[in-house]
N, C-alpha and C positions, 0 to 999 in steps of 0.2 A: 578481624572486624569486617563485617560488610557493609560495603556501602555501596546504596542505589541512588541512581539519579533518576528521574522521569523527568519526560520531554515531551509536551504537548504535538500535537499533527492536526494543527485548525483546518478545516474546511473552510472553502473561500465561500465567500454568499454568491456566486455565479454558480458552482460546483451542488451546494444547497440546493440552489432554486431549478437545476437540473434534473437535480437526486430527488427532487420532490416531485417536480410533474410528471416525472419519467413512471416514479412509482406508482404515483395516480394514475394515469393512462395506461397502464397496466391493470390495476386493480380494478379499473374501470370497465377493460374488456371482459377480463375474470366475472364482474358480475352481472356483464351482457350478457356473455354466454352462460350462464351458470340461472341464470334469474328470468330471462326474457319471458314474455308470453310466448313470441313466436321464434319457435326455432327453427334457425338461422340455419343449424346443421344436426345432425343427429347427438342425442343426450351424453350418450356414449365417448363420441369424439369430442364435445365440449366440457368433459369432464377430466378428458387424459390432458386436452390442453390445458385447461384453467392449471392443473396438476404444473405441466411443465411449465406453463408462465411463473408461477408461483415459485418451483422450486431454482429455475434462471433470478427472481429477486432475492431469494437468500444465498445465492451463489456469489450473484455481486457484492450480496450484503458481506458475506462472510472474505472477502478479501479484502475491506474498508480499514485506513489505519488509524488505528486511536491513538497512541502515543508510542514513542520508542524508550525505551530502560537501559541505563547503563549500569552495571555492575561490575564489582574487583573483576570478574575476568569474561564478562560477554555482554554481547549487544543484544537486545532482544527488542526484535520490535512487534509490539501490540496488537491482537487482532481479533475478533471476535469469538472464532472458534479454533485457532490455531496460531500460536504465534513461533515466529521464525526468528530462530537464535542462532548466533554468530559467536564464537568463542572470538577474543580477543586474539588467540595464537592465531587465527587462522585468518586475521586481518592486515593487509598490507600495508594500506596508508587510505588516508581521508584526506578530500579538500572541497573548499568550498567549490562550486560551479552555478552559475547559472545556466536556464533552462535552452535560449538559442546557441550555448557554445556546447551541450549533447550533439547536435545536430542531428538530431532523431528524425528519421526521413519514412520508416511505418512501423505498424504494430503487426507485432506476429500474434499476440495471445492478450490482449490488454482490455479492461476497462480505462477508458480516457475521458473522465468526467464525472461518472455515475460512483459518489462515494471516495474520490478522489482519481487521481491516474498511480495504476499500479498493474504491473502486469510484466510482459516479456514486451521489447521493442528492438528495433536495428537502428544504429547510431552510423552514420559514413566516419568518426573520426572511433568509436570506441569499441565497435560492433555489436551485438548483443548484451543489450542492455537490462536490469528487472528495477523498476519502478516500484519503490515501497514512499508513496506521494503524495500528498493531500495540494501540497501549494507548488507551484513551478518557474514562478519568480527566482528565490534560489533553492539551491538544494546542497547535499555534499554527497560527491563521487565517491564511492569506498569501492577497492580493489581488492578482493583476498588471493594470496596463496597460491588459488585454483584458478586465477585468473578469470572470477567472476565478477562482473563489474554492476551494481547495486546505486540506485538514487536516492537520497532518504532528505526529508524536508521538515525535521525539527525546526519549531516557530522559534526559538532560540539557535541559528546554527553555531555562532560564535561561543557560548556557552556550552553546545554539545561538543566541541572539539574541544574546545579543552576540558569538560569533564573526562573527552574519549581518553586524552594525552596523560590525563594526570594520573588515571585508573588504571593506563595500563604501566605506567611508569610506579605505580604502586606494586603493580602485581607484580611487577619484574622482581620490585626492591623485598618481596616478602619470600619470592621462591630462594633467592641469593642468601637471605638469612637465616 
C-alpha cells in the first residue's frame, strides 16, 4: 500500500515581499529597455539582456520549494520544474536544527531570499551545506550515506519526522515479509 505524506514550505512575508519587488525591478528594467523611446543602448544589446534578465527570473523561479513528500520509500521535495528525490536507503538520519547552530558563514551557489534560501552554502561546523528552505527559524539536518548534508524546512517539522521514522520503519517491516 502506499502512502504519501505532503508537507507544506511556507514562504515568510519578508521572503514574499522580497520576491516581489525584486521581480518587479526586474521586469521593470526589461521594459525600459525593451520599450523606451530613447535608447539607452543599442536594440540589439537590449534585447539579448531583457532575454537574460528574464531567463536569470525563471532560474530562480525554478529552484523555489513548494512542498516536500514523503513516501513508503523516498523523500521528494517539490519544485517547479524538477524535483529532487532522496530514496529512504540512502538516508542517514534527520534532526531538527535551528538556523544559527548551521553556522553558515557564505554561499557558494545560493539564492538567499528570492523564493526562499536554497542553494549550496559553507557551514564552519557541517561543511558544505544544500538548502532546500523556504523558513530558517527551524529546519531539519538530513545526512545521507554519501555524506551530503541537506536543510529542509517543512512548516510541520515535528510531523515530518515522524512521518519520516514511521515510513521508513514501514518499509523496513514490508521488505522482511
Amino acid at each position: 500500500m502506499a502512502i504519501k505524506q505532503r508537507f507544506a514550505a511556507i514562504l515568510p512575508s519578508k521572503n514574499k515581499r522580497l520576491t516581489l519587488f525584486f521581480n518587479l525591478f526586474v521586469l521593470l528594467i526589461i521594459a525600459l529597455l525593451l520599450f523606451s523611446k530613447q535608447q539607452l543602448i543599442p536594440s540589439l544589446f537590449a534585447q539579448i539582456l531583457s532575454a537574460l534578465l528574464l531567463l536569470l527570473l525563471v532560474y530562480i523561479y525554478s529552484g523555489r520549494i513548494i512542498a516536500y513528500e514523503l513516501s513508503n520509500n523516498e523523500l521528494k521535495i517539490i519544485r517547479p520544474f524538477k524535483n529532487k528525490i532522496i530514496p529512504f536507503s540512502q538516508i542517514q538520519d534527520m534532526w531538527i536544527v535551528r538556523f544559527p547552530h548551521l553556522y553558515i558563514k557564505k554561499k557558494i551557489i545560493a539564492s538567499g531570499g528570492l523564493w526562499g534560501d536554497y542553494g549550496t552554502y559553507y557551514s564552519d561546523r557541517y561543511g558544505k551545506l544544500k538548502l532546500y528552505t523556504t523558513e530558517l527559524n527551524q529546519n531539519i539536518l538530513l545526512t545521507t550515506n554519501a555524506n551530503q548534508k541537506l536543510v529542509l524546512s517543512p512548516k510541520e517539522i515535528v510531523a515530518f519526522l515522524d512521518a519520516f521514522y514511521l515510513l521508513k520503519e514501514e518499509g523496513k517491516r514490508n521488505i522482511t515479509s
